[in-house]
mmCIF file of the C-alpha atoms, coordinates in Angstrom:
data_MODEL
# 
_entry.id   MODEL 
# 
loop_
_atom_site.group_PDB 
_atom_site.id 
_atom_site.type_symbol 
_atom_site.label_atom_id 
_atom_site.label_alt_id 
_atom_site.label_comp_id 
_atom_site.label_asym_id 
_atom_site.label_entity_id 
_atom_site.label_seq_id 
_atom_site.pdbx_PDB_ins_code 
_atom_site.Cartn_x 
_atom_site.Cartn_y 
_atom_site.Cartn_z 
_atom_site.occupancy 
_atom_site.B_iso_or_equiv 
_atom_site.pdbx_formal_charge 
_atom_site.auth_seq_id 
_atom_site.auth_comp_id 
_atom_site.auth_asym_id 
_atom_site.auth_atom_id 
_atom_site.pdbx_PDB_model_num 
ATOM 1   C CA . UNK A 1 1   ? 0.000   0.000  0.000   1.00 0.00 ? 1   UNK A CA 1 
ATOM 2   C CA . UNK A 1 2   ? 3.056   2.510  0.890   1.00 0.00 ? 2   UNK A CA 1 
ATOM 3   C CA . UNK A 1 3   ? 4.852   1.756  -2.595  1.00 0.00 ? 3   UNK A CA 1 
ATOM 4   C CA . UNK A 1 4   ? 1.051   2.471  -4.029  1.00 0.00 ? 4   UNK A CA 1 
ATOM 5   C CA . UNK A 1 5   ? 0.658   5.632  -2.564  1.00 0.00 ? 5   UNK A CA 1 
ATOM 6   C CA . UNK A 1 6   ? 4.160   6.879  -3.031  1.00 0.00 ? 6   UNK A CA 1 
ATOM 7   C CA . UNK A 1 7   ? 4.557   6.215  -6.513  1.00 0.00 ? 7   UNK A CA 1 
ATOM 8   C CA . UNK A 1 8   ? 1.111   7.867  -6.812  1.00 0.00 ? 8   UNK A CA 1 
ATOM 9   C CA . UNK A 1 9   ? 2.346   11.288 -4.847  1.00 0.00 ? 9   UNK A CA 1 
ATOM 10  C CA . UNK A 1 10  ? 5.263   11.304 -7.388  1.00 0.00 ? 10  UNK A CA 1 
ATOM 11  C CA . UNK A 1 11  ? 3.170   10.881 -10.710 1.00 0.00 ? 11  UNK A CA 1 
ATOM 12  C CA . UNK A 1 12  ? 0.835   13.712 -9.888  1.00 0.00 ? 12  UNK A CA 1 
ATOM 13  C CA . UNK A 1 13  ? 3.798   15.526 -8.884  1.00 0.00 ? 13  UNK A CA 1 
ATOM 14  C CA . UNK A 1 14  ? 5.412   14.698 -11.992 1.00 0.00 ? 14  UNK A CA 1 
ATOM 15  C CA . UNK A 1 15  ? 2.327   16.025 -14.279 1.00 0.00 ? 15  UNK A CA 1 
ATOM 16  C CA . UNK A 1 16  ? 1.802   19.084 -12.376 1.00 0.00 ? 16  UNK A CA 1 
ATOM 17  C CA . UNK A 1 17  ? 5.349   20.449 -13.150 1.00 0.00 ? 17  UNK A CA 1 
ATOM 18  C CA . UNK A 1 18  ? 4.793   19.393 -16.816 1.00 0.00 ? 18  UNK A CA 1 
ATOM 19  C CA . UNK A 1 19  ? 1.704   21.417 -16.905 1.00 0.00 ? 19  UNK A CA 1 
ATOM 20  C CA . UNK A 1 20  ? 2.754   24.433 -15.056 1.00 0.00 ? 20  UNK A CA 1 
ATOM 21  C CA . UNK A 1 21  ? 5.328   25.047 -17.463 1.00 0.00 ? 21  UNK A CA 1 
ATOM 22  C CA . UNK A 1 22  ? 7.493   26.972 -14.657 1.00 0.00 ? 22  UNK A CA 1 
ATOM 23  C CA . UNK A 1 23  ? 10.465  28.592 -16.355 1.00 0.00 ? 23  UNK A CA 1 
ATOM 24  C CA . UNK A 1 24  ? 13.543  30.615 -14.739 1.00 0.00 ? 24  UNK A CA 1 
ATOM 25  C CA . UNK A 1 25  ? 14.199  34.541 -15.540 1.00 0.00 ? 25  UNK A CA 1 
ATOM 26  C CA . UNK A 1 26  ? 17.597  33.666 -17.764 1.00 0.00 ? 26  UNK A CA 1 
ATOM 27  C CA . UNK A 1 27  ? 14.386  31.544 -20.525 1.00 0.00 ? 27  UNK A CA 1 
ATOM 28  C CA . UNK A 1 28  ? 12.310  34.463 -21.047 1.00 0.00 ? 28  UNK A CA 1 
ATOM 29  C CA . UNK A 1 29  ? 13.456  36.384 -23.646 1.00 0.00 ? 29  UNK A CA 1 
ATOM 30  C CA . UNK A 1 30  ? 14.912  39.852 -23.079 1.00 0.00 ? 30  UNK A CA 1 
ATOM 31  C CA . UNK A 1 31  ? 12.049  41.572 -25.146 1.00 0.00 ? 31  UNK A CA 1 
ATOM 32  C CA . UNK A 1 32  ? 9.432   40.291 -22.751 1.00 0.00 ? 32  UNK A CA 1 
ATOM 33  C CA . UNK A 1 33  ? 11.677  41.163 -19.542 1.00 0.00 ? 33  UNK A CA 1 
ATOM 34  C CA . UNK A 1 34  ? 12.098  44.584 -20.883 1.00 0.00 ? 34  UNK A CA 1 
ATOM 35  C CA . UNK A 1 35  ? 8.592   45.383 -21.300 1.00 0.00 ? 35  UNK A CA 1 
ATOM 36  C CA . UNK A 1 36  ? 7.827   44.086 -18.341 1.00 0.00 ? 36  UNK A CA 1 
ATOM 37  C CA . UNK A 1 37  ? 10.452  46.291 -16.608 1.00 0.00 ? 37  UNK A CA 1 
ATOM 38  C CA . UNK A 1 38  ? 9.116   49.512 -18.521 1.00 0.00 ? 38  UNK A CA 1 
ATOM 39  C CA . UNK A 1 39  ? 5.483   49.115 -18.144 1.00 0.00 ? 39  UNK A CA 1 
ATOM 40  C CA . UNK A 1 40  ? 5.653   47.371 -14.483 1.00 0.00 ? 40  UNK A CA 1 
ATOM 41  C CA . UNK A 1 41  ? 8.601   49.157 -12.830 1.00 0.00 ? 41  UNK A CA 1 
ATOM 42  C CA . UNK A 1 42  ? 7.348   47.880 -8.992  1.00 0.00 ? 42  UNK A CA 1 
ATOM 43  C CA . UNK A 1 43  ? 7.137   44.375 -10.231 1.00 0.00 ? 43  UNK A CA 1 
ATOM 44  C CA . UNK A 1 44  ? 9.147   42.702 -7.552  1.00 0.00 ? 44  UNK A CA 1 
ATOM 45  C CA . UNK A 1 45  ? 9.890   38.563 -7.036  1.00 0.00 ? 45  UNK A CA 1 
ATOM 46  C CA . UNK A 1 46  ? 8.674   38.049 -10.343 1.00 0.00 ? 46  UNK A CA 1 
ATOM 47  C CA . UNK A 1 47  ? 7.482   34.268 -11.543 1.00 0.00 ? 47  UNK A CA 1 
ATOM 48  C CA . UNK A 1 48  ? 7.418   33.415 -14.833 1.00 0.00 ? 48  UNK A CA 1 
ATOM 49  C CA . UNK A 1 49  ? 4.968   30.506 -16.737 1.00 0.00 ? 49  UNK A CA 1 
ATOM 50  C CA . UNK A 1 50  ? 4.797   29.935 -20.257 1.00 0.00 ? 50  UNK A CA 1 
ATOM 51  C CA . UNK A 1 51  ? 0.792   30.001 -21.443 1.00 0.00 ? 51  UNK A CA 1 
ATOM 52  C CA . UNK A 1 52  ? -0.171  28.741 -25.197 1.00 0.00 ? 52  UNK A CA 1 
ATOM 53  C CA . UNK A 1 53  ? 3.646   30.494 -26.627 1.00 0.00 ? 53  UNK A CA 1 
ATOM 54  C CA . UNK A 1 54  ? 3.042   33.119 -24.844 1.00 0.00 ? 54  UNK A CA 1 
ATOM 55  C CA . UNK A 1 55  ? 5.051   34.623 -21.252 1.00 0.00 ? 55  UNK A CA 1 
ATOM 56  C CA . UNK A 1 56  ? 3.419   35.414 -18.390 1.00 0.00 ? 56  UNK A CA 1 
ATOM 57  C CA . UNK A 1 57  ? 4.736   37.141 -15.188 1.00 0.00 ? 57  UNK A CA 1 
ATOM 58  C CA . UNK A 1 58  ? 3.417   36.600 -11.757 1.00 0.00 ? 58  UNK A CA 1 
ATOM 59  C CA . UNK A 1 59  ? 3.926   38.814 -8.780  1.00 0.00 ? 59  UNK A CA 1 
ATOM 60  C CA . UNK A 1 60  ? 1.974   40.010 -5.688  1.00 0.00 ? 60  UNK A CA 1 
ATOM 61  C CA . UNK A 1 61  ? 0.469   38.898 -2.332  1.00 0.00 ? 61  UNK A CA 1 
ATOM 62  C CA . UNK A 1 62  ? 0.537   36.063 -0.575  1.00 0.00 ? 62  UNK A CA 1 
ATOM 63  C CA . UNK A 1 63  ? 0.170   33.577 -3.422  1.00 0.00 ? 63  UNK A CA 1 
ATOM 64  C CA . UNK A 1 64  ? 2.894   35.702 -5.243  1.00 0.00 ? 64  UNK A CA 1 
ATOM 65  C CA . UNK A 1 65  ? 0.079   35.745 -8.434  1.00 0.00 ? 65  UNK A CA 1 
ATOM 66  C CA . UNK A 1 66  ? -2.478  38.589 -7.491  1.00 0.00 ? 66  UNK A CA 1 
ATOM 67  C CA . UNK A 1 67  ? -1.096  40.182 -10.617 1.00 0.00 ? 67  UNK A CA 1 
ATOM 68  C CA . UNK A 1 68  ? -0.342  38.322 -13.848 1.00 0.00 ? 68  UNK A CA 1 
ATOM 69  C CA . UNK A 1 69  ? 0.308   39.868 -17.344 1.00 0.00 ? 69  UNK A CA 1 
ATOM 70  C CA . UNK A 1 70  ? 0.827   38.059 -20.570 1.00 0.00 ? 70  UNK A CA 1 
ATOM 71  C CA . UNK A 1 71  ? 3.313   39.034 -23.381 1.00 0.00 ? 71  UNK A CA 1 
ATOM 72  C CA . UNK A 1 72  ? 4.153   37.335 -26.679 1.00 0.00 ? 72  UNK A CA 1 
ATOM 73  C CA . UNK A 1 73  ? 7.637   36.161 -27.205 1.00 0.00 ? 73  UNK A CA 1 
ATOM 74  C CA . UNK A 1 74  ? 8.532   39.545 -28.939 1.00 0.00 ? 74  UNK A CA 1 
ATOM 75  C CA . UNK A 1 75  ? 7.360   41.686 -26.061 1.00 0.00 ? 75  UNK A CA 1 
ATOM 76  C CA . UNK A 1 76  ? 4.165   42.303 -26.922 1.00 0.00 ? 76  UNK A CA 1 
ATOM 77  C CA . UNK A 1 77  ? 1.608   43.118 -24.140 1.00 0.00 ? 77  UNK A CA 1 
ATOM 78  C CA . UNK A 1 78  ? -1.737  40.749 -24.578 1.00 0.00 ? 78  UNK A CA 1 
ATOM 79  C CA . UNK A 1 79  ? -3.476  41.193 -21.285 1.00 0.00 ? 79  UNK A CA 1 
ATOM 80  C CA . UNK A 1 80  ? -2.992  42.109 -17.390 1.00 0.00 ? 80  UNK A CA 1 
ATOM 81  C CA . UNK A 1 81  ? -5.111  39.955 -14.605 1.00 0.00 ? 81  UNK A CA 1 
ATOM 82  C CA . UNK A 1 82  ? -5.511  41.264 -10.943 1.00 0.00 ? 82  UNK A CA 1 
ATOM 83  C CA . UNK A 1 83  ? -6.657  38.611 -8.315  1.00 0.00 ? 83  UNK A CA 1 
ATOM 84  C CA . UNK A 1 84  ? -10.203 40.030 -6.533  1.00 0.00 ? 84  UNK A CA 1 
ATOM 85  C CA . UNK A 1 85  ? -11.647 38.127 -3.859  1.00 0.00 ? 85  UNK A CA 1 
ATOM 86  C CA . UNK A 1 86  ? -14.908 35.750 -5.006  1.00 0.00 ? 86  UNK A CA 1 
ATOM 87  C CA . UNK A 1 87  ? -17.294 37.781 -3.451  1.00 0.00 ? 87  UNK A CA 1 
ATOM 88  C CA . UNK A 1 88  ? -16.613 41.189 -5.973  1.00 0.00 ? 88  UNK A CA 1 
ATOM 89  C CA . UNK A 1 89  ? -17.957 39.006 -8.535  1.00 0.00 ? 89  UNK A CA 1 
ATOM 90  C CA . UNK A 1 90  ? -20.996 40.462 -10.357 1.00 0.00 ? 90  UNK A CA 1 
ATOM 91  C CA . UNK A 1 91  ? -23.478 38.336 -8.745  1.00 0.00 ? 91  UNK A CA 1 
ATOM 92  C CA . UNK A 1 92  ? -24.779 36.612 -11.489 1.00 0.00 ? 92  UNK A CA 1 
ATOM 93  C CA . UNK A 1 93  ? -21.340 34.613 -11.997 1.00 0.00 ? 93  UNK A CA 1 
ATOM 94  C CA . UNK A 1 94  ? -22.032 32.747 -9.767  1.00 0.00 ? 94  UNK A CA 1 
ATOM 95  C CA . UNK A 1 95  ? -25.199 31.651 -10.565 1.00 0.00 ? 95  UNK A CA 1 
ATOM 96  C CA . UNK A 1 96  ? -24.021 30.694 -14.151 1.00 0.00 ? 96  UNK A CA 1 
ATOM 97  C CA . UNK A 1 97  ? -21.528 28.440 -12.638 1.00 0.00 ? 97  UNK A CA 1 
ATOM 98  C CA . UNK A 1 98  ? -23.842 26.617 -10.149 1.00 0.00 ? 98  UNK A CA 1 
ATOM 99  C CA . UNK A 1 99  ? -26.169 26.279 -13.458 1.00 0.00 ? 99  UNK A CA 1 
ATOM 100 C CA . UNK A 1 100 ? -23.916 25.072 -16.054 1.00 0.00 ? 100 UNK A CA 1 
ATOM 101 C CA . UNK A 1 101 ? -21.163 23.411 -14.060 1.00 0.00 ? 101 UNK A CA 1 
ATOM 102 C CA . UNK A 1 102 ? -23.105 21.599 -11.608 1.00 0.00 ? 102 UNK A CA 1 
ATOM 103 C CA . UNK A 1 103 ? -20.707 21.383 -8.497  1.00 0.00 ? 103 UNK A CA 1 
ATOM 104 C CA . UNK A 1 104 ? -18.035 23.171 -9.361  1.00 0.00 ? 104 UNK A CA 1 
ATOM 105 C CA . UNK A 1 105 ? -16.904 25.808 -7.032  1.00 0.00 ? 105 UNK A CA 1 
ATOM 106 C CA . UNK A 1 106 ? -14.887 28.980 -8.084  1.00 0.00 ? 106 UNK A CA 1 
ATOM 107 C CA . UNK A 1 107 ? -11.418 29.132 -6.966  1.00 0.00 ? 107 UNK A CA 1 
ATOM 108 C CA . UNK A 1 108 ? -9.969  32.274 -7.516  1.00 0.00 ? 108 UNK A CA 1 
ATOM 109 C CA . UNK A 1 109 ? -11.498 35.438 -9.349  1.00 0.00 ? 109 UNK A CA 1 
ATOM 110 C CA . UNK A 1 110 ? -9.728  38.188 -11.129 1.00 0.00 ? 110 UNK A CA 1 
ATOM 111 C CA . UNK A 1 111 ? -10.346 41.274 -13.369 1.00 0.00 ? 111 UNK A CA 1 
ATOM 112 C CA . UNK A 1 112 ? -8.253  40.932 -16.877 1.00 0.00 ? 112 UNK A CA 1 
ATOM 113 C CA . UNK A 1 113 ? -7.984  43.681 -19.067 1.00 0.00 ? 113 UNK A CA 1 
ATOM 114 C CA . UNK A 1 114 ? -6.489  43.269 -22.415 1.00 0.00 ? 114 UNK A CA 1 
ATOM 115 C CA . UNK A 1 115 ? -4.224  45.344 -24.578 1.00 0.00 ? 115 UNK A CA 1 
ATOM 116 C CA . UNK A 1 116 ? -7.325  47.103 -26.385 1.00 0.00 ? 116 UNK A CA 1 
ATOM 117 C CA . UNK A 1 117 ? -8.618  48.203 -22.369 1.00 0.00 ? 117 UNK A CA 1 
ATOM 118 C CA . UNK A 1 118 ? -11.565 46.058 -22.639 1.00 0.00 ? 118 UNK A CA 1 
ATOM 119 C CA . UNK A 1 119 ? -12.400 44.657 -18.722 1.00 0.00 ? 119 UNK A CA 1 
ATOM 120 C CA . UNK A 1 120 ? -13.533 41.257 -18.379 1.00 0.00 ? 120 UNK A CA 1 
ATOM 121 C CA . UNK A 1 121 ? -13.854 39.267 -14.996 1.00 0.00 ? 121 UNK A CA 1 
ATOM 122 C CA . UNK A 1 122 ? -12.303 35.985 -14.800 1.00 0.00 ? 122 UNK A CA 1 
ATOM 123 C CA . UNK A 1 123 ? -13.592 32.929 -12.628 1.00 0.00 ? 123 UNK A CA 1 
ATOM 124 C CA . UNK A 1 124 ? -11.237 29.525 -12.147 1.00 0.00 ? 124 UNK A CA 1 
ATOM 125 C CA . UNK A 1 125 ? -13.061 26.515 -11.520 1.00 0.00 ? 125 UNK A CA 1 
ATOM 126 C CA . UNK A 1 126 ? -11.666 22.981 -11.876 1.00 0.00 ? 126 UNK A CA 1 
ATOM 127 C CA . UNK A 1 127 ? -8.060  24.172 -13.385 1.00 0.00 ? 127 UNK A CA 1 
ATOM 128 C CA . UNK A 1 128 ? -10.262 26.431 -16.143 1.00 0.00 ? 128 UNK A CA 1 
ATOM 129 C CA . UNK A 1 129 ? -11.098 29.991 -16.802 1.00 0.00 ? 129 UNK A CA 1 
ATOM 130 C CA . UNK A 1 130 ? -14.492 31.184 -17.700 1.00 0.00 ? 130 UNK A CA 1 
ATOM 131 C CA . UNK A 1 131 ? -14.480 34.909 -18.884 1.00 0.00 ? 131 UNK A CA 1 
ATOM 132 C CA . UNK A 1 132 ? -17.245 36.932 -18.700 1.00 0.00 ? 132 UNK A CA 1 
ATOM 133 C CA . UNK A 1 133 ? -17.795 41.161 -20.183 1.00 0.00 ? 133 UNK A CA 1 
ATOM 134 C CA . UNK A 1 134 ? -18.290 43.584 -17.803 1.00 0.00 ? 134 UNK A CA 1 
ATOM 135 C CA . UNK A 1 135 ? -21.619 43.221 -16.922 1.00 0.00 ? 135 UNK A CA 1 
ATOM 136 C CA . UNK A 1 136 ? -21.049 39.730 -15.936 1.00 0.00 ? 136 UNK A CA 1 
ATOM 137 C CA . UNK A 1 137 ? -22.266 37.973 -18.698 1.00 0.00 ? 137 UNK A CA 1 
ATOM 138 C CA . UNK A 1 138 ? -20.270 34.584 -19.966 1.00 0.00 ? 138 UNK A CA 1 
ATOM 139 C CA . UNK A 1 139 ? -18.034 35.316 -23.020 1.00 0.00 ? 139 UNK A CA 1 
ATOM 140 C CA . UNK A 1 140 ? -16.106 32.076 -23.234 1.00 0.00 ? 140 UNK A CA 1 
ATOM 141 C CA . UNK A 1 141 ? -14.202 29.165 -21.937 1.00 0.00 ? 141 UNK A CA 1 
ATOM 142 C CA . UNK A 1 142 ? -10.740 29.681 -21.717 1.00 0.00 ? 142 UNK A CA 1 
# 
């Protein structure tokens, strides 16, 4: 049963560092440090993930993510998320999740804006993001 277990613990720990796609500062390219470093000056302990090609930067609060911005490998802002607490959710997001994903509970919340300005909110349930305008009504599945 130990052996079981064990080699269990290390196979989910194994596929959770090949999704998270962690990378150190010295693989993102310069580009994307640089316009982080013009357009975030106060960034400080900065994380980096790779997301779909693209680079995004992590820093802030306790979980060191309550602000996370994406940039294409050339430098290119695509869109800035700030962590909000659950509860400044429009209240009908909430209601769309308990009536479409039956069960599922929302995680963590956020407010992304995108390189256009355009505000969406973000809710993560079950390791996804559902995106919704401003008014609170779903966009898409991310």
């Amino acid at each position: 049963m130990k052996r079981t277990t064990l080699l269990f613990a290390a196979m989910a720990t194994c596929a959770y560092s090949v999704n998270a796609q962690d990378l150190k500062s010295k693989d993102v390219p310069a580009p994307v440090k640089e316009t982080l470093a013009k357009k975030y000056p106060k960034a400080a302990k900065v994380s980096w993930e790779k997301e779909k090609g693209n680079y995004e930067a992590n820093w802030g609060g306790r979980s060191g993510e309550d602000t996370s911005v994406l940039f294409t490998p050339n430098g290119a802002f695509v869109e800035e998320a700030d962590a909000i607490p659950v509860s400044r959710l429009p209240a009908n997001i909430p209601h769309f999740v308990k009536a479409y994903y039956k069960g599922a509970k929302i995680n963590e919340a956020g407010i992304v804006t995108d390189a256009a300005g355009k505000k969406m909110f973000e809710a993560e349930i079950k390791g996804k993001d559902l995106l919704f305008d401003e008014s609170g009504k779903f966009i898409k599945q991310d």
